[in-house]
C-alpha positions in Angstrom: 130.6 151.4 81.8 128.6 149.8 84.9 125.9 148.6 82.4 128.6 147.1 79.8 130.2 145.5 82.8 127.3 144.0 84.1 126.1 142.9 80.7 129.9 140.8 80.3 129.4 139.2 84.0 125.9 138.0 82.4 127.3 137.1 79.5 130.4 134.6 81.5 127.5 133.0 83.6 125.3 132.4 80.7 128.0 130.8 79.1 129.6 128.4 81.6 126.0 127.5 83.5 125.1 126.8 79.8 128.0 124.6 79.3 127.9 122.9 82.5 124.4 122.1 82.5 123.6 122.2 78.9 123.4 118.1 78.3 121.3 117.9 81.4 118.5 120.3 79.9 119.0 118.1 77.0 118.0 115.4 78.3 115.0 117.0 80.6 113.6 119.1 77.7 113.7 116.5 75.0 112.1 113.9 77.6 109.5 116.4 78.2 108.8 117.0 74.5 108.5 113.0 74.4 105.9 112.7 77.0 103.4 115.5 76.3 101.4 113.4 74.2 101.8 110.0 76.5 98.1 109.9 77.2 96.7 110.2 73.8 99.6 107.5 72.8 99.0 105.1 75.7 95.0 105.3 75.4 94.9 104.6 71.2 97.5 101.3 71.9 94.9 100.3 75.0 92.2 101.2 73.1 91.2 97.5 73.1 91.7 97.1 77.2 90.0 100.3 78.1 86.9 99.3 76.0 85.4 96.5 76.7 82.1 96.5 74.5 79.9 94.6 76.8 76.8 95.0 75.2 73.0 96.4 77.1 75.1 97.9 80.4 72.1 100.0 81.2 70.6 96.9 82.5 73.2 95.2 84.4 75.1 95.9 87.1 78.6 95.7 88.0 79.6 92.9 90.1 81.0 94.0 93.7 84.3 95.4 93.9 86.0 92.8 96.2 84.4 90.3 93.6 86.5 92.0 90.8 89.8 91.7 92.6 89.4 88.3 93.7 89.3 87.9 89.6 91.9 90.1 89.1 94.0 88.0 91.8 93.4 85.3 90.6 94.3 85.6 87.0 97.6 88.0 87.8 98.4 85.0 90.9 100.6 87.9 92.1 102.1 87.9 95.8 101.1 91.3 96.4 98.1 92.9 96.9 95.8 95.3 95.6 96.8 98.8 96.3 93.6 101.0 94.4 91.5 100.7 91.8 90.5 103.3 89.0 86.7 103.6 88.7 85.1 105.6 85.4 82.1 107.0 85.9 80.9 105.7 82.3 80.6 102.3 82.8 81.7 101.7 78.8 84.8 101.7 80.3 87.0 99.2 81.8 88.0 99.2 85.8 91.7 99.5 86.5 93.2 97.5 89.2 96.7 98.7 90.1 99.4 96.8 91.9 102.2 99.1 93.5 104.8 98.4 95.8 107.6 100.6 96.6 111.0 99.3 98.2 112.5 103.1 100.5 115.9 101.0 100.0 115.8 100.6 96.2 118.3 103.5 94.4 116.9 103.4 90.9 114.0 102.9 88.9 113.4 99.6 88.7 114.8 98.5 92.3 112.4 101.4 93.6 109.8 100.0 92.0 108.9 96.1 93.4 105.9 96.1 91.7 103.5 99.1 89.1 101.2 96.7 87.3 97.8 97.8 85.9 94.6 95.3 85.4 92.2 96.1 83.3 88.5 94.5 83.7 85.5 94.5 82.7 82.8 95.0 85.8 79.8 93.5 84.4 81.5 89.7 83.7 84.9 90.1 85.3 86.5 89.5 81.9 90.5 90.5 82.2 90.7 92.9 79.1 94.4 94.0 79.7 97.4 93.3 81.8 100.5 95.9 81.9 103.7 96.0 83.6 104.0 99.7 84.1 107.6 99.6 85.0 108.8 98.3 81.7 106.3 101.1 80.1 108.1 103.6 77.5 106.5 106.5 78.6 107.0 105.8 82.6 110.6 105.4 81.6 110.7 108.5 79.8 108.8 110.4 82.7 111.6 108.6 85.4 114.2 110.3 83.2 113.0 113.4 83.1 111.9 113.5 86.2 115.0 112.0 88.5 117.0 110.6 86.0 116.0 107.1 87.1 117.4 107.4 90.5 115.0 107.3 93.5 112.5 109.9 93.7 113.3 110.8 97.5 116.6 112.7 96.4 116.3 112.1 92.4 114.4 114.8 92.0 117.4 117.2 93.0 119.5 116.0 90.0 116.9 116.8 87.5 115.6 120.1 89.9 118.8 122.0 90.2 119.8 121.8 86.2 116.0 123.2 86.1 116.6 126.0 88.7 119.8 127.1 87.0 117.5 127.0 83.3 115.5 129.9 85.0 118.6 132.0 85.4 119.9 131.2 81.7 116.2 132.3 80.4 116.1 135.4 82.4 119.8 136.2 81.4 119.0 135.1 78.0 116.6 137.7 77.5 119.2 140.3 79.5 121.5 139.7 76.9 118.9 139.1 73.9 117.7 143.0 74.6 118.7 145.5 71.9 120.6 148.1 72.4 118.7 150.6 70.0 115.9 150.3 67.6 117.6 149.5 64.4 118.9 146.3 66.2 115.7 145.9 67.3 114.6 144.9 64.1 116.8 142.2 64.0 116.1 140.1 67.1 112.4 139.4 66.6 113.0 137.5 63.0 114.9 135.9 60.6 116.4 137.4 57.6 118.9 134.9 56.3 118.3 136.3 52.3 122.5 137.4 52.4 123.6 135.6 55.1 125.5 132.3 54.4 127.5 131.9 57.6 126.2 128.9 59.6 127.3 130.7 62.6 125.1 133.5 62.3 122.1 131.5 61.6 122.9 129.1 64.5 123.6 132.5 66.5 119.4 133.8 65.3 118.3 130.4 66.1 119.4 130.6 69.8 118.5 134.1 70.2 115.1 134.3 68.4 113.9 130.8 69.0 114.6 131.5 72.6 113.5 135.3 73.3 110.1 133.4 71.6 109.9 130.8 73.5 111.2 132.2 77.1 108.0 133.1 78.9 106.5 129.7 78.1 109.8 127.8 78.7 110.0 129.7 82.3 106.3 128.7 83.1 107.5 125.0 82.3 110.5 125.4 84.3 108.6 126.5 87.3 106.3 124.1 87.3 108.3 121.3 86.7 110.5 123.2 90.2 107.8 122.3 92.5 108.4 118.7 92.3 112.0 118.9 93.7 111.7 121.5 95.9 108.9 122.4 98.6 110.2 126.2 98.5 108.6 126.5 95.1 105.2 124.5 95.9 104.9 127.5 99.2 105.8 130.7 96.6 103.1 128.7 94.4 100.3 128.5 97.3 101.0 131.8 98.8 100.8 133.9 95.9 97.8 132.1 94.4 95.5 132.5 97.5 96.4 135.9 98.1 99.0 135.4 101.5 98.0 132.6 103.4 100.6 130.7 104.6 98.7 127.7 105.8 97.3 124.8 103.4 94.0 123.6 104.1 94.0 120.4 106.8 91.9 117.9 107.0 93.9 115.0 108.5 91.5 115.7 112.2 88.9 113.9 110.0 89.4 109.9 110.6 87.5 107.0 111.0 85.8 106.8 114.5 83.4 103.3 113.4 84.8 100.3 114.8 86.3 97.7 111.9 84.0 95.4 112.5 81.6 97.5 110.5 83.8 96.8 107.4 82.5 94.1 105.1 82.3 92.9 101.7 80.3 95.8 100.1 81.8 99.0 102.2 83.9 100.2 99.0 80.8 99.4 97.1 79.3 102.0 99.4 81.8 104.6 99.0 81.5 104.1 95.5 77.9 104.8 94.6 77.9 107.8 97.1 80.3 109.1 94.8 79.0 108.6 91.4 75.8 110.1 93.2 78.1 113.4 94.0 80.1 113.8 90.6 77.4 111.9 88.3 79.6 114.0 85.5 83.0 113.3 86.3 85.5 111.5 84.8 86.5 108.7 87.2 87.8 107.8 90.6 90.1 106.1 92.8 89.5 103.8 95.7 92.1 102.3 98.1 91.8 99.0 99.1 93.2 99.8 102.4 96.1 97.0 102.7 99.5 97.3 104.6 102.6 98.0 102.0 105.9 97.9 101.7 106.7 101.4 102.1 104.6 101.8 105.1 102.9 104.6 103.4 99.8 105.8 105.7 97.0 108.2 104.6 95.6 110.1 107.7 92.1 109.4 106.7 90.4 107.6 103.7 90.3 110.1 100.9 88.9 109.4 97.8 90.3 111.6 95.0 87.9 112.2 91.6 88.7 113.7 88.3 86.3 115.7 86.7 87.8 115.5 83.2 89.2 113.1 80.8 92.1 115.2 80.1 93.4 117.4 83.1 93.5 116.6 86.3 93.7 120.1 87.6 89.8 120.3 88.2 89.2 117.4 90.9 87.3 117.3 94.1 88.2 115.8 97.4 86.3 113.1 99.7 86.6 111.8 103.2 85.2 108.6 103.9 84.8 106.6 106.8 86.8 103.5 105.8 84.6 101.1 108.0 81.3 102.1 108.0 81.4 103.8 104.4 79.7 107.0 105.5 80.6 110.0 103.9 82.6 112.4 106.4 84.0 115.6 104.4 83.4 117.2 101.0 85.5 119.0 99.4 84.5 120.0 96.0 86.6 122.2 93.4 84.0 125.2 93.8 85.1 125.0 97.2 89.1 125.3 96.8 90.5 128.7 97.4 92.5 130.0 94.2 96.0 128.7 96.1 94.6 124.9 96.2 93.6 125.5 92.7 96.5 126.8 91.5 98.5 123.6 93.1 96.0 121.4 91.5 96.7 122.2 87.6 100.4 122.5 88.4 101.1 118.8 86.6 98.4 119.7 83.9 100.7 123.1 83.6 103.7 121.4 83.1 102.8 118.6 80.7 100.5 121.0 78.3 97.4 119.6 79.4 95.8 122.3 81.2 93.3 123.3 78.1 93.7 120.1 76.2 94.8 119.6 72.8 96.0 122.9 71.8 97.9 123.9 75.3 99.8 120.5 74.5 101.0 121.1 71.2 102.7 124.3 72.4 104.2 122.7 75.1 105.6 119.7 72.6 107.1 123.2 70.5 108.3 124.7 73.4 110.3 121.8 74.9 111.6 120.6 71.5 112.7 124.5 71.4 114.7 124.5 74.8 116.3 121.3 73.9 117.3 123.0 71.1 119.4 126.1 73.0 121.7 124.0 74.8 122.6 122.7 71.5 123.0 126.1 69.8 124.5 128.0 72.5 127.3 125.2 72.7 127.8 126.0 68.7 128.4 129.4 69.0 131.0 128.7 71.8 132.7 126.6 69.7 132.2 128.8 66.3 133.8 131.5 68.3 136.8 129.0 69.4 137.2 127.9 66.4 136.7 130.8 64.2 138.2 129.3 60.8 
C-alpha cells in the first residue's frame, strides 16, 4: 500500500510540474535541437569570409595587429572600440575582429546588447572579407531563447534554469513511474508493438513512455549541463566530484602585470601572439584582448589569453598569463596540467550542445532534444485523452 501510495504522489507531481512547465521545456528543448548544429551552419554560409584565398602565405607575413584594426575601424567607422580579436593558428584563415559592448541596465536581448559585431580580415593585405551583426544572427537568437528567454542574462538565466531543474525531477519520476511492475509488462515498455492497436491514445501513451525511458539518461546529462549556467550550486557539485573533493578552484588572479605601461607599444600583442603560436603550434586558434575600457566596466584580474586546441570543442583549451605591457609570458597553464575538476568544467558547453566528440555526439544530442520536446507534448495528450475519454 506504502509503495502504491507513493507511486500516485509521483504520479500527481509528474502531471501538474508537466503541465505547468511543459510549454517552457518546449521551447528550451526544441531551441536546443535548433542550435546543435549552429557551427557547421554558420561556418558553410561564411565559408567565403572565413577563407580568404590569399595566395603564397608561406612567404608573407601578417601585417601587425594594431595595423589590422585601424583597417577594421576604419571600414566599420564604428564609435566603439575593439574588444578582442580571434587569431587561427592556420593562417588560411581569416582574423576575426569582435566589437562588444554590454549596457548592465538593458532588460532584453537587444537592449543588453549595444553592440556584438564580428570583422572578418584577411592579415596578409588587410582586405575586409566579412562584416556581421551578431545580434540580429539567427542562431544567437535561438541560443538567447534557450538560454534566458531573451531577457538579461544576470537573472534570465533563472527563467530558463528552474523549468530545467524541475525537467530533472519529471525524468527521474518518469522512469519511477515508467518501471514495470512484473516481467510480462516488462516486455512492453522497451518497444513498440502497435500490430492490434488502433487507439491514438495508446500509441501517444508508448511514445511518451518508450521515447522517454530511451532517451532519459542522455536528456538528464543535457539537463545538468545546461543547470550550471543558471545556478553556481551546480557548477560546485560539478568541480567537486570531478577532482575528487576539493572545494577550491585553481586561482591565479595573484599573477598581474608589474611592467610599467610605458613598456606598451605598437607591437606588444604582436608579441603575445607569436609566443603563443610558438606554445600551441597545433592548436586551433586564439583570443587576444585589446585591453580598452567598456561599457560594462568588466575587468579581468590579469591578461589571460585563452586558446582552443580544436576546431570543434572547446573543452580541450589551455590557459596563458601575459604581462599586458611588456608582453612577457607570466603563467602557463596547459590542459595536461588541469586537474580532472577543471577539465570537467571545461567540456561542460561542448557536453551540452553535442559537441564534445564531434559529429556523431551532435547528432544524438539533435535526437535527444527533438525527443524531450516531444514529451511535454505527449504527456499533455494523455491528460487530455484521459479527460476526454470519448
Amino acid at each position: 500500500m506504502k509503495k502504491l501510495g507513493f507511486k500516485k504522489g509521483i504520479r500527481k507531481l509528474h502531471l501538474w510540474l508537466g503541465l505547468s512547465t511543459g510549454l517552457i521545456v518546449f521551447i528550451i528543448s526544441i531551441t536546443g535541437a535548433i542550435y546543435v548544429f549552429q557551427e557547421e551552419i554558420t561556418n558553410y554560409l561564411r565559408k567565403d569570409a572565413i577563407y580568404h584565398n590569399e595566395s603564397d602565405i608561406a612567404t608573407k607575413k601578417p601585417l601587425p595587429l594594431k595595423v589590422l584594426e585601424q583597417k577594421v575601424d576604419a571600414f566599420t567607422n564604428e564609435k566603439y572600440q575593439i574588444h578582442w580579436a580571434t587569431i587561427p593558428i592556420d593562417k588560411s584563415r581569416s582574423y576575426i575582429f569582435y566589437y562588444y559592448e554590454r549596457n548592465p541596465e538593458g532588460w532584453n536581448f537587444f537592449e543588453e546588447y549595444v553592440i556584438y559585431k564580428s570583422v572578418y580580415i584577411n592579415p596578409f593585405t588587410g582586405e575586409i572579407k566579412g562584416v556581421y551583426d551578431e545580434t540580429a544572427d539567427f542562431f544567437n537568437i535561438i541560443k538567447s531563447i534557450h538560454y534566458s528567454f531573451m531577457l538579461k542574462t544576470e537573472w534570465g538565466t533563472y527563467v530558463c534554469g528552474i523549468p530545467t531543474l524541475i525537467f530533472l525531477f519529471m525524468l527521474v519520476s518518469g522512469i519511477i513511474l515508467w518501471w514495470p511492475k512484473n516481467k510480462n509488462a516488462r516486455k512492453q515498455r522497451f518497444s513498440f508493438n502497435w500490430k492490434n492497436v488502433k487507439s491514438w491514445k495508446r500509441k501517444n501513451y508508448d511514445l511518451h513512455n518508450i521515447l522517454g525511458f530511451y532517451v532519459a539518461s542522455v536528456a538528464f546529462v543535457v539537463a545538468f549541463t545546461g543547470l550550471f549556467y543558471a545556478f553556481y550550486f551546480i557548477q560546485a557539485i560539478l568541480y567537486v566530484v570531478f577532482s575528487g573533493g576539493s572545494t577550491t578552484y585553481p586561482d591565479f588572479s595573484h599573477i598581474k602585470t608589474k611592467a610599467p605601461i610605458e613598456m606598451r607599444n605598437e607591437h606588444t600583442l604582436d608579441k603575445i601572439g607569436k609566443k603563443v603560436e610558438e606554445l600551441y603550434p597545433d592548436a586551433f586558434q586564439y583570443s587576444l584582448d585589446f585591453g580598452y575600457e567598456h561599457l560594462d566596466d568588466h575587468e579581468h584580474p590579469n591578461y589571460d589569453v585563452f586558446v582552443k586546441q580544436l576546431s570543434y570543442s572547446y573543452h580541450v583549451n589551455h590557459s596563458l598569463i601575459f604581462d599586458e605591457n611588456s608582453g612577457e609570458l607570466l603563467h602557463q597553464h596547459s590542459h595536461k596540467d588541469k586537474n580532472l575538476g577543471e577539465k570537467a568544467v571545461a567540456a561542460n558547453y561542448d557536453t551540452h550542445i553535442g559537441a564534445i566528440f564531434g559529429i556523431w555526439t551532435k547528432i544524438i544530442a539533435f535526437v535527444v532534444s527533438l525527443v524531450c520536446a516531444s514529451l511535454p507534448v505527449t504527456g499533455f495528450l494523455i491528460w487530455w485523452g484521459k479527460r476526454n475519454k470519448k
